[in-house]
MOPAC internal coordinates of N, CA, C and O (Angstrom, degrees):
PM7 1SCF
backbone

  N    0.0000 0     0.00 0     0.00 0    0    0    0
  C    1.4501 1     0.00 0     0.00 0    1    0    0
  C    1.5302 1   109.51 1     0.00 0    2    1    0
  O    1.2310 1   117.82 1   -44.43 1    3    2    1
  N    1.4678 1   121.76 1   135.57 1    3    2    1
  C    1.4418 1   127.65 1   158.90 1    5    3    2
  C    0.9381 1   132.92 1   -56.34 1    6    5    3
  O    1.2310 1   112.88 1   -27.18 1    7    6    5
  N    1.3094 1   131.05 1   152.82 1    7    6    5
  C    1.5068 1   119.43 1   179.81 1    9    7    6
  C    1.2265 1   110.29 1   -77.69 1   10    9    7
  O    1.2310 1   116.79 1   142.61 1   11   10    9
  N    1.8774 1   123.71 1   -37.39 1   11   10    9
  C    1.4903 1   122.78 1   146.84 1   13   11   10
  C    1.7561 1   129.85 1   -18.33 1   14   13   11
  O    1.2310 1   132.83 1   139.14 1   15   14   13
  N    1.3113 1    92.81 1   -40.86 1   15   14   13
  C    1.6036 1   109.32 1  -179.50 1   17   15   14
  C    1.6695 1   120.61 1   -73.94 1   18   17   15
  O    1.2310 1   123.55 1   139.92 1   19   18   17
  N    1.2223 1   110.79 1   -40.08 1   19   18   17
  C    1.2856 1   139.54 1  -169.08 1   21   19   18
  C    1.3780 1    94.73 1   -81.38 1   22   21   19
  O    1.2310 1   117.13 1   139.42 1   23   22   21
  N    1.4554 1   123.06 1   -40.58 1   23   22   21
  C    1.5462 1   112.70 1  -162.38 1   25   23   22
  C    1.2236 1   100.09 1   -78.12 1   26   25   23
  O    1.2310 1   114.19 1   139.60 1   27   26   25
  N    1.5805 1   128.60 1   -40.40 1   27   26   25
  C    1.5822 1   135.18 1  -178.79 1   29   27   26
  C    1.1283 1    99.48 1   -55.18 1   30   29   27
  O    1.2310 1    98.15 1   105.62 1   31   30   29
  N    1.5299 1   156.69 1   -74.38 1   31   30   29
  C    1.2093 1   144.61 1  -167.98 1   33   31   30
  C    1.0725 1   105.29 1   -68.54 1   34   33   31
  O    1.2310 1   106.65 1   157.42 1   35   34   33
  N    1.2177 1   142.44 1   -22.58 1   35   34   33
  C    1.9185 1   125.33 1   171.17 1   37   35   34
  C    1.5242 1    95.84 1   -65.83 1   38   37   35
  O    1.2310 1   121.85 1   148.10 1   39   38   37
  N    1.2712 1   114.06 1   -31.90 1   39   38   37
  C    2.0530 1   106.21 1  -166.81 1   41   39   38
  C    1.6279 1    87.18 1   -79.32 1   42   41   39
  O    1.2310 1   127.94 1   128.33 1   43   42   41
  N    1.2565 1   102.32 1   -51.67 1   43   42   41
  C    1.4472 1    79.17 1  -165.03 1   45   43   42
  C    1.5662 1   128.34 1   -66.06 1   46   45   43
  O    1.2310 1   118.36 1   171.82 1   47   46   45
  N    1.1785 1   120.73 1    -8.18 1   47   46   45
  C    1.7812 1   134.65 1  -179.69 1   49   47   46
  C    1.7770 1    80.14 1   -72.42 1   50   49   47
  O    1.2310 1   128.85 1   114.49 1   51   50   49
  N    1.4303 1   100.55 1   -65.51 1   51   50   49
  C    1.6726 1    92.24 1  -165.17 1   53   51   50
  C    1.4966 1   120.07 1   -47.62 1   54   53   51
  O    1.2310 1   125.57 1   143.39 1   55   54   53
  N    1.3982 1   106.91 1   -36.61 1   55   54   53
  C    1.8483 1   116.62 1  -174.71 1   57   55   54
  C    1.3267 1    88.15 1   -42.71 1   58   57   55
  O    1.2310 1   123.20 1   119.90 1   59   58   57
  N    1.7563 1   111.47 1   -60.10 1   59   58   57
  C    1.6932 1   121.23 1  -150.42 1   61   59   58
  C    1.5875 1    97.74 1   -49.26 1   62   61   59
  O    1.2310 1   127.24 1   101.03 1   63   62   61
  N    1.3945 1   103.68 1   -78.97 1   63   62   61
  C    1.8308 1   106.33 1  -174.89 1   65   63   62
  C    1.6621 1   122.84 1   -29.52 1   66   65   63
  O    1.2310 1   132.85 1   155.18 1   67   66   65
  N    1.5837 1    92.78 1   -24.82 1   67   66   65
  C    1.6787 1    89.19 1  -160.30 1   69   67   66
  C    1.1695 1   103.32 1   -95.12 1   70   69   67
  O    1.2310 1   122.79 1   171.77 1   71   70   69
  N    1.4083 1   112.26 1    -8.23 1   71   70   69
  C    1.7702 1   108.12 1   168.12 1   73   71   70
  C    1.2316 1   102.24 1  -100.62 1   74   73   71
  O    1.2310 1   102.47 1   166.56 1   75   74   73
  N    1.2547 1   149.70 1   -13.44 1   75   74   73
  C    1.4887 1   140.03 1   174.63 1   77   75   74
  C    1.8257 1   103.34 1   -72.91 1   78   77   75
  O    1.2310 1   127.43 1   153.41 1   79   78   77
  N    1.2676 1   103.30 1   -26.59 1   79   78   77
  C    1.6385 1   111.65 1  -172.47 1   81   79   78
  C    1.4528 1   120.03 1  -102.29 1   82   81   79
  O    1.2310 1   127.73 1  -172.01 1   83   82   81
  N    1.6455 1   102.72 1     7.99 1   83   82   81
  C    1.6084 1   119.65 1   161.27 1   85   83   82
  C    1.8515 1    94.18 1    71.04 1   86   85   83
  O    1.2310 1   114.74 1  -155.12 1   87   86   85
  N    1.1834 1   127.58 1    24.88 1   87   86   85
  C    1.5133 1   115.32 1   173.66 1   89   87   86
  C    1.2967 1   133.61 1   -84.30 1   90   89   87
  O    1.2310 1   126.27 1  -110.53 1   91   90   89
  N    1.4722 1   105.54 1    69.47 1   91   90   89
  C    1.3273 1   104.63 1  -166.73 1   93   91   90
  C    1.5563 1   135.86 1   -36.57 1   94   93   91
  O    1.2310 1   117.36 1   160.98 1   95   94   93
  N    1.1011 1   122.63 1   -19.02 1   95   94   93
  C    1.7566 1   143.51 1  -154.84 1   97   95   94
  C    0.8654 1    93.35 1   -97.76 1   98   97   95
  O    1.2310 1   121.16 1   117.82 1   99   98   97
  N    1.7885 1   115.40 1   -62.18 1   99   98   97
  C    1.9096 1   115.66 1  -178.30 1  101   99   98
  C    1.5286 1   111.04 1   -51.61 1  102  101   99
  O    1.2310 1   120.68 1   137.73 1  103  102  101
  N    1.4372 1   116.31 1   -42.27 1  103  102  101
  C    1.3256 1   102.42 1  -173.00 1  105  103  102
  C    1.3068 1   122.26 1   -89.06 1  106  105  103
  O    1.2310 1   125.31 1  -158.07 1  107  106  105
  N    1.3835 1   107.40 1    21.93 1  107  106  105
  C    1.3280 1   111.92 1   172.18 1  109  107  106
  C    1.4503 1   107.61 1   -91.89 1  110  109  107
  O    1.2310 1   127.82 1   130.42 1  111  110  109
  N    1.2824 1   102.56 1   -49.58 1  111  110  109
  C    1.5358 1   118.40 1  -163.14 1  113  111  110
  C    1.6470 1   103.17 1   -71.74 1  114  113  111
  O    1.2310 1   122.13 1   158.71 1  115  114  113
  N    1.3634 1   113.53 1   -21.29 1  115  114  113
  C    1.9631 1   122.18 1  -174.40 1  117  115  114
  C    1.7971 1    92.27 1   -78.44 1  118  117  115
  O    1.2310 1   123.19 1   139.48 1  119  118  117
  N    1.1497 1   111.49 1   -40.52 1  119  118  117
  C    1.4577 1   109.98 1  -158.34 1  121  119  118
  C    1.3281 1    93.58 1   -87.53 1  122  121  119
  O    1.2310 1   112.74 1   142.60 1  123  122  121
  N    1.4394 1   131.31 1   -37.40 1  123  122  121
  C    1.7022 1   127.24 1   179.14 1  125  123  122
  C    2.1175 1   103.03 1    46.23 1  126  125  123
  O    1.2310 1   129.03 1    34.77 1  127  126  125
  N    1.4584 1   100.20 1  -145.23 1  127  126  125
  C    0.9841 1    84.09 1  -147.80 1  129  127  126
  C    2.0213 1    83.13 1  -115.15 1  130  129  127
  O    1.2310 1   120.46 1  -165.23 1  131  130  129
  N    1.2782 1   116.72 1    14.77 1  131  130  129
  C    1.7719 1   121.79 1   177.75 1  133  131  130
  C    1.6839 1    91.81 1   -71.43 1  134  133  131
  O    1.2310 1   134.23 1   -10.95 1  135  134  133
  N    1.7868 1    90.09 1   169.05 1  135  134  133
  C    1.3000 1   115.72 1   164.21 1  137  135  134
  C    0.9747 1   116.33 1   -80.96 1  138  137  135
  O    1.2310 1   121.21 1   -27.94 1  139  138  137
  N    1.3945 1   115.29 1   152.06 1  139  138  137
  C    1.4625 1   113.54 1   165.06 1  141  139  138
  C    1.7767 1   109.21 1  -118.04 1  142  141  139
  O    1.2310 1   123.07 1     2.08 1  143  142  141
  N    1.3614 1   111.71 1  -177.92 1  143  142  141
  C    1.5269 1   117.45 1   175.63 1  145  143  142
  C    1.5981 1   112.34 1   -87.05 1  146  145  143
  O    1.2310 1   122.27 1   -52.99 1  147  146  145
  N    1.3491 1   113.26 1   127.01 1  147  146  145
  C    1.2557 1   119.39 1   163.46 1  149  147  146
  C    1.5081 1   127.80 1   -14.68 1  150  149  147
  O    1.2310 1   113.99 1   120.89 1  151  150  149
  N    1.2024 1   128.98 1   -59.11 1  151  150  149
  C    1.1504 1   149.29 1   162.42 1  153  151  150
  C    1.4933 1   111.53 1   -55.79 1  154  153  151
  O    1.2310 1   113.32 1   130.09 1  155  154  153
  N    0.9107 1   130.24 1   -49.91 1  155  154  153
  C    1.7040 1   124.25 1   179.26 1  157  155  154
  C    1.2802 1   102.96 1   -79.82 1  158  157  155
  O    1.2310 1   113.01 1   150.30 1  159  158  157
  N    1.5475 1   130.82 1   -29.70 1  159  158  157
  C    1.5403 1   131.01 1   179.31 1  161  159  158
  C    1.9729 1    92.74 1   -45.44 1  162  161  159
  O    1.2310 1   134.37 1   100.58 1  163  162  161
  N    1.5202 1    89.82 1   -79.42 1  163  162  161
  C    1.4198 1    95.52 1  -178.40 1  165  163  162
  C    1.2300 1   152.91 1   -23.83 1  166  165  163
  O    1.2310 1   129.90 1   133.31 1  167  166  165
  N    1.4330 1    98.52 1   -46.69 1  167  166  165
  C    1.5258 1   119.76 1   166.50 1  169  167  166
  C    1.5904 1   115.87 1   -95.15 1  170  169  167
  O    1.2310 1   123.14 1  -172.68 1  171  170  169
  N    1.4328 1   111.58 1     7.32 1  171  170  169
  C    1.8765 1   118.81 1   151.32 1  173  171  170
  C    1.4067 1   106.48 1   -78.81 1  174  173  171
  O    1.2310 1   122.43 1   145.16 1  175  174  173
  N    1.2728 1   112.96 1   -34.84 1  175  174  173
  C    1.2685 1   108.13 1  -161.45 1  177  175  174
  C    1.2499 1   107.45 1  -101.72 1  178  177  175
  O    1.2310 1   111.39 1  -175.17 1  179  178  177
  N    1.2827 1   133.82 1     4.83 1  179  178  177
  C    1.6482 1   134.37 1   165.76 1  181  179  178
  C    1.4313 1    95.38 1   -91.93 1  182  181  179
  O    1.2310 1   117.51 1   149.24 1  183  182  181
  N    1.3395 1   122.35 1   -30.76 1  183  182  181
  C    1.5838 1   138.93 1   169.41 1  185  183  182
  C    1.8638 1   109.92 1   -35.39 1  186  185  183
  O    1.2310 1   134.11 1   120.33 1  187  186  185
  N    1.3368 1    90.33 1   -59.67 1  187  186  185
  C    1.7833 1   124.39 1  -161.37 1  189  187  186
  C    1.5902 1   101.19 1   -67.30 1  190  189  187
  O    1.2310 1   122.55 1   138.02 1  191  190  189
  N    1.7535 1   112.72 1   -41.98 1  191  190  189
  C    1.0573 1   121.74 1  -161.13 1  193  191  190
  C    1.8217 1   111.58 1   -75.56 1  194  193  191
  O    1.2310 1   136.68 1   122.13 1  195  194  193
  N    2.2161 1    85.31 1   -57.87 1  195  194  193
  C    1.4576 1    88.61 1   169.18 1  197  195  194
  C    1.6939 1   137.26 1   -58.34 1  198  197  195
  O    1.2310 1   127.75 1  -171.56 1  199  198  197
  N    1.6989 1   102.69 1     8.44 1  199  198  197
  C    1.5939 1   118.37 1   173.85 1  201  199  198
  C    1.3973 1   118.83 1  -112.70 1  202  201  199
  O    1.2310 1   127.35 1   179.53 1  203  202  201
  N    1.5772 1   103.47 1    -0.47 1  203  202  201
  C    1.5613 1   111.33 1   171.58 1  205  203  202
  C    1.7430 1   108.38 1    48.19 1  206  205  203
  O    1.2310 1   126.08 1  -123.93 1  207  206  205
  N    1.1952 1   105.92 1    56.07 1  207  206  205
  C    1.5780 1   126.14 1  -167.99 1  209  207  206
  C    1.8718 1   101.89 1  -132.32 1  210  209  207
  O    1.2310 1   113.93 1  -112.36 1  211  210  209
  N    1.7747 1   129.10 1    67.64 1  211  210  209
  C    0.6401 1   149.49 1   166.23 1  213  211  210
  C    1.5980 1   112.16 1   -40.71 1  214  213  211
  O    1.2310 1   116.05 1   157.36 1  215  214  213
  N    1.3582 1   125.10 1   -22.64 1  215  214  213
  C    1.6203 1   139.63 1   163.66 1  217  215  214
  C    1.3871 1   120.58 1   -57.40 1  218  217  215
  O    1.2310 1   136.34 1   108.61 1  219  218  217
  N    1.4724 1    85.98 1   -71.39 1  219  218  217
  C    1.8030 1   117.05 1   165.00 1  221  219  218
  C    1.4900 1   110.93 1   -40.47 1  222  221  219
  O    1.2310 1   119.65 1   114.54 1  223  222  221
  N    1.1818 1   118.26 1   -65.46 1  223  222  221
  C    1.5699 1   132.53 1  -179.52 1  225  223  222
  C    1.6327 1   116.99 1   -51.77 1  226  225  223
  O    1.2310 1   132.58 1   145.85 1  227  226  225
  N    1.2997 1    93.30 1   -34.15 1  227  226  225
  C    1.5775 1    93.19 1   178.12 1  229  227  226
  C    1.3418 1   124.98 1   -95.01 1  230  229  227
  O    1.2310 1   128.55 1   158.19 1  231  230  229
  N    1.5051 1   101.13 1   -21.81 1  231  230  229
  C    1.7799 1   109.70 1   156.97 1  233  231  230
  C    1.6591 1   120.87 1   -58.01 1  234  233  231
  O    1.2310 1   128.13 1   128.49 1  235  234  233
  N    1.4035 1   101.95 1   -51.51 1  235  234  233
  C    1.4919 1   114.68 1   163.78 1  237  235  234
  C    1.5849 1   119.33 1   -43.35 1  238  237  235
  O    1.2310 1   121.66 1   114.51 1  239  238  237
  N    1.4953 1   114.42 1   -65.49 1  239  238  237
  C    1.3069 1    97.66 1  -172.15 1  241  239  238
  C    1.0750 1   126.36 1   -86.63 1  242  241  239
  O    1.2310 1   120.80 1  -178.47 1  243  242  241
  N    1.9190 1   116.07 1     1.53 1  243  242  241
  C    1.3552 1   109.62 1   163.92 1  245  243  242
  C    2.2838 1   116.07 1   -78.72 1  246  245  243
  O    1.2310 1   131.49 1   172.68 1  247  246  245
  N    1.5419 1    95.43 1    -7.32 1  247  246  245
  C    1.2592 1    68.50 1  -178.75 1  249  247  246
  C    1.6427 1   130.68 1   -78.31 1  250  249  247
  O    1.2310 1   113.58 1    -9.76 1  251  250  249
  N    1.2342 1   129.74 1   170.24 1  251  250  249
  C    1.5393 1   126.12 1  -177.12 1  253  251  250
  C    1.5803 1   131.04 1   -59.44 1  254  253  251
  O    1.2310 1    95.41 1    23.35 1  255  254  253
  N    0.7633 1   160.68 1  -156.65 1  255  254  253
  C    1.4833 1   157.27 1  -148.88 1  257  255  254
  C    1.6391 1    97.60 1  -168.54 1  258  257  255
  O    1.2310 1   121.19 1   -63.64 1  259  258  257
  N    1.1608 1   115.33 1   116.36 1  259  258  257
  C    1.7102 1   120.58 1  -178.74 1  261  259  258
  C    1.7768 1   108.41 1   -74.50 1  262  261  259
  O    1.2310 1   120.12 1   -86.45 1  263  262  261
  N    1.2034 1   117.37 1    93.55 1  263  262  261
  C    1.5329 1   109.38 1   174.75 1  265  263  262
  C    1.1945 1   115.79 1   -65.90 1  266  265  263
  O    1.2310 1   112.54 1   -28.33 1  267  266  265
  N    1.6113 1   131.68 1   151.67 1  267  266  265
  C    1.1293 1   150.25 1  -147.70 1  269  267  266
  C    2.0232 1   106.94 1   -88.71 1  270  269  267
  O    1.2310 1   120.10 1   180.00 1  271  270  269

């Protein structure tokens, strides 16, 4: 495994917590301004929804989509 590799799932564990824990700032700064994968977009944002965090949600779906 890469350390590239390793860092995406540490952000992404963190994305998870920091939207279950309503932190708006962290999940700004986790999501920055990279792509993410289709599939993790999605399930942030059912994430975002099931926390009724209208902040969160809109950070989420403005971020980009990682093409293949």
């Amino acid at each position: 495994m890469t350390d590239h590799k390793e860092y995406s799932i540490a952000t992404y564990a963190a994305l998870k917590t920091s939207i279950a824990n309503g932190e708006e700032q962290s999940v700004k700064e986790l999501l920055g301004k990279q792509p993410i994968q289709d599939i993790e977009k999605s399930y942030l944002i059912d994430l975002a929804k099931l926390k009724n965090n209208s902040v969160i949600l809109k950070l989420i779906e403005d971020t980009p989509v990682k093409n293949r």
